[in-house]
Structures are given as C-alpha cells and as structure tokens.
C-alpha positions as CSV (number, residue, x, y, z in Angstrom):
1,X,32.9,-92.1,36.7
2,X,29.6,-93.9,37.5
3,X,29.3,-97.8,36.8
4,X,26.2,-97.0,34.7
5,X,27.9,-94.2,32.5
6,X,31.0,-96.3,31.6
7,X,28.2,-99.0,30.3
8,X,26.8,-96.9,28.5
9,X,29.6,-95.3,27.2
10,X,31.1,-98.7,26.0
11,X,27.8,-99.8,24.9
12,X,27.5,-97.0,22.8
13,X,31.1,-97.4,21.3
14,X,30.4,-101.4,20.6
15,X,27.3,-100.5,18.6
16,X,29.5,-97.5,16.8
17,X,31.7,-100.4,15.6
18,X,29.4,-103.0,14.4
19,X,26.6,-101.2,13.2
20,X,28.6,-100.8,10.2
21,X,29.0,-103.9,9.3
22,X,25.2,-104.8,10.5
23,X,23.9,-102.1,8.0
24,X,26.3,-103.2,5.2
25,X,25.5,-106.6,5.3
26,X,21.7,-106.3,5.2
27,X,22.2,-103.2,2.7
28,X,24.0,-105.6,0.7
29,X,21.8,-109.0,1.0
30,X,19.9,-107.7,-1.2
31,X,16.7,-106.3,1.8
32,X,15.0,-103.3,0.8
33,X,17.9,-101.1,0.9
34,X,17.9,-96.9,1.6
35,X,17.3,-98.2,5.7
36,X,20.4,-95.2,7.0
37,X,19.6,-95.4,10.4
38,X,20.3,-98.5,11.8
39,X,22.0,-100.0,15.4
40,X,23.5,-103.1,17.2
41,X,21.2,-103.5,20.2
42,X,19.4,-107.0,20.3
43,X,21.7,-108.7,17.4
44,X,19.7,-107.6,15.1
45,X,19.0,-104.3,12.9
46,X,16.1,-102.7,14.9
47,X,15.7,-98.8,14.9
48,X,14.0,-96.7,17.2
49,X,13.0,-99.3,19.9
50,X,12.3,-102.9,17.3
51,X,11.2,-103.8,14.5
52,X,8.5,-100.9,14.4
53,X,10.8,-97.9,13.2
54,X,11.9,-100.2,11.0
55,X,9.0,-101.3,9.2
56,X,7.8,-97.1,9.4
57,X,11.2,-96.6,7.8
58,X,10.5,-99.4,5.2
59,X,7.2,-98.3,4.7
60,X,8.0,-94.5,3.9
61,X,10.7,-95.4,1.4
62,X,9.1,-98.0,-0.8
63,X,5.4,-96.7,-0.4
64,X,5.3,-94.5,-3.8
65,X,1.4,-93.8,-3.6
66,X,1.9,-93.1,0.0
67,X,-1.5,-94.9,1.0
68,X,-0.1,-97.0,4.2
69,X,0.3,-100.8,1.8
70,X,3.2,-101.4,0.2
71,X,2.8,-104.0,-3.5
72,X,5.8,-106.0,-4.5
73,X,5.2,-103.5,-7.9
74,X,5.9,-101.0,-5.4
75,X,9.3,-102.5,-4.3
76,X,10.3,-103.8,-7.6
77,X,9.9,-99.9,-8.8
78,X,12.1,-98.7,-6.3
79,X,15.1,-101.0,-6.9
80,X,14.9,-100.5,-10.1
81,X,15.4,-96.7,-9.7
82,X,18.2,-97.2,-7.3
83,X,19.6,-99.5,-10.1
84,X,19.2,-96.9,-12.9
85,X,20.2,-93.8,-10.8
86,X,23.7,-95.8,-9.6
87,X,24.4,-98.0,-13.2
88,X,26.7,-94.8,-14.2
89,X,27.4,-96.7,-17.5
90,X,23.8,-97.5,-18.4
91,X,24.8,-101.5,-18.8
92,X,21.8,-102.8,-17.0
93,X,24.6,-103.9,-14.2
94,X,26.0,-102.5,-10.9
95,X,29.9,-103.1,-11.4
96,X,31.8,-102.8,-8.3
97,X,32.6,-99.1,-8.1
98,X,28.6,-98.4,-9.4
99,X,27.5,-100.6,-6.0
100,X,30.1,-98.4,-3.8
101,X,28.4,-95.3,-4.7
102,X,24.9,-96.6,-4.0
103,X,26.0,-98.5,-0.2
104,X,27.9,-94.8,0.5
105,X,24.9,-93.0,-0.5
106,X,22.8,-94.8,1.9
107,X,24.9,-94.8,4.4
108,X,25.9,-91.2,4.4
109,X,23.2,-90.3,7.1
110,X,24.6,-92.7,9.3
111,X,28.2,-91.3,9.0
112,X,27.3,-87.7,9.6
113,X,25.4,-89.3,12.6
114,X,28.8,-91.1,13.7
115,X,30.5,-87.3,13.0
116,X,28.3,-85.6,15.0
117,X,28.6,-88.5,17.8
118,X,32.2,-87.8,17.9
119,X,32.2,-84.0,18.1
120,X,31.8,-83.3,21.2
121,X,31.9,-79.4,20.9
122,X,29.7,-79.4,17.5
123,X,32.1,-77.3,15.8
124,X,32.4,-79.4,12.5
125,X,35.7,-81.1,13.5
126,X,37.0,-84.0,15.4
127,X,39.9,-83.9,17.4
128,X,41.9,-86.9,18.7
129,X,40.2,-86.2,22.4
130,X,36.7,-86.1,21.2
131,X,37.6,-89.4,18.6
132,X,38.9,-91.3,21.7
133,X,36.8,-90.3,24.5
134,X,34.3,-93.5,24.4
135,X,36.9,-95.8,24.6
136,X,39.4,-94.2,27.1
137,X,37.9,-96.8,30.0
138,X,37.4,-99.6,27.4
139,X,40.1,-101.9,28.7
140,X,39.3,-101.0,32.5
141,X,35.5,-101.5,32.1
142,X,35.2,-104.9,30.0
143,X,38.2,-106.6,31.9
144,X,36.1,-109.3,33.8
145,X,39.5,-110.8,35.7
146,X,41.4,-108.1,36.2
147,X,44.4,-108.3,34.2
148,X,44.6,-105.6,32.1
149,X,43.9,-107.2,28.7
150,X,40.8,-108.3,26.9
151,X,40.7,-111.7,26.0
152,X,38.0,-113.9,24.1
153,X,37.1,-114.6,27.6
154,X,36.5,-111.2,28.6
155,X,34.4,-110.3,25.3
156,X,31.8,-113.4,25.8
157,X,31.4,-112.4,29.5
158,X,30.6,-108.8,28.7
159,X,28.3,-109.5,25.6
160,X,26.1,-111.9,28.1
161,X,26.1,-108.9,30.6
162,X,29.0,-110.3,33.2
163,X,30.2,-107.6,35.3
164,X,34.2,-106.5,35.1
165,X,37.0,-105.8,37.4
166,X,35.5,-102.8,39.1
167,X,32.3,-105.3,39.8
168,X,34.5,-108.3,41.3
C-alpha cells in the first residue's frame, strides 16, 4: 500500500475517533448546538475546509427569518425550542436522560455518516472486515522506532507529522 494512502487511511481513523468527543464537548459547552457535521483536522471543530462551513452551518440553523443576520433573539429562540422539545417532563429543566436525547439527536447525522464510512459495500451492515479495515496498518504506520508498539513517544511524533518505520 502507498505511503500516502496508509496516511490517509489513519488520518481518517484518528479523526473517526475524536471527533466524537470534539462535537460532544462543544455540543455540550453550551455553543450553539444542532452543528452534526463536525471533524478533527486543525484541533479545532472546522467543517468543510474552516471556520466558513461552520459559520454557513451556524447561520442556516439559528437564522429563523432567513435574511443572512442572525439577533441574539434569534439564538435565544432556538435554545429555547431545543429546551422545550427535549424537557419530556415539561419542568423547565433538562435532567440527564432529557440532555441524552437532545446530544443523540444532534449527533445522529454524524453516526449514520460514521455507518456509511464503515460499510464498505453499502449494503446497510458492517462486518468485522469492513469495521477494521482503517486500522489494519495502524500499528505498522505510526510506529516511528520500529518496535512494534505505540508508545506516548510514537503518538506525539505522528501528531507533529514525524514519519514512521517504513520512513526511517
């Protein structure tokens, strides 16, 4: 396999991993929340090439009178619908469960987007080949020394764009 195919491959698993947790964390921080579409590269939570897609994204889902500004009236109006359409209970408050439903809902895109990643052969189900085929040449491609293992070591040196042991 090609140098620049195994990068991408493993680039592309990395951000599979973390963009999770990126998404999750902003989602929950309180930002503006409904974002589903959202990736690793830069360290950041960019979308389609920087900030740009997401501001467009940010734009489109808060702008109710859909004239290109966006109020904080406008913002304030939307979280408060998310709040009344997830407050099952009607007590004002998002209890735990309440919260779950609204971070899934907003994620769901995201997930089907991670499905359809995974399956390969587009025919609605993942098998253990298709679920493991981006990190088959993990360990061989990010091992900087040559050992076999990933260490700390190996991580930092890959994440500031070190080459590994096929490189060496």
């Amino acid at each position: 396999m090609k140098r620049s195919t195994v990068i991408a491959l493993a680039a592309t698993a990395l951000a599979g991993i973390g963009v999770t947790g990126i998404a999750a964390s902003v989602f929950a921080a309180g930002d503006w929340g409904g974002h589903r579409r959202w990736s690793a590269h830069g360290g950041g939570h960019h979308e389609m090439g920087g900030h740009r897609g997401h501001d467009t994204d940010m734009m489109a889902f808060f702008d109710a009178d859909k004239d290109g500004r966006l109020t904080q009236d406008e913002i304030d109006t939307v979280r408060a619908g998310q709040l009344e359409k997830f407050d099952a209970d009607g007590d004002g408050t998002l209890s735990l469960a309440e919260y779950e439903a609204l971070w899934l809902d907003a994620m769901r895109e995201r997930m089907v987007d991670r499905f359809q990643d995974h399956d390969a052969d587009g025919d609605g189900r993942v098998t253990g080949a298709e679920f493991g085929r981006r990190f088959a040449e993990m360990v061989r491609y990010m091992d900087s020394n040559g050992d076999g293992v990933l260490d700390a070591e190996d991580m930092r040196r890959h994440h500031r764009g070190g080459q590994g042991a096929d490189d060496n």
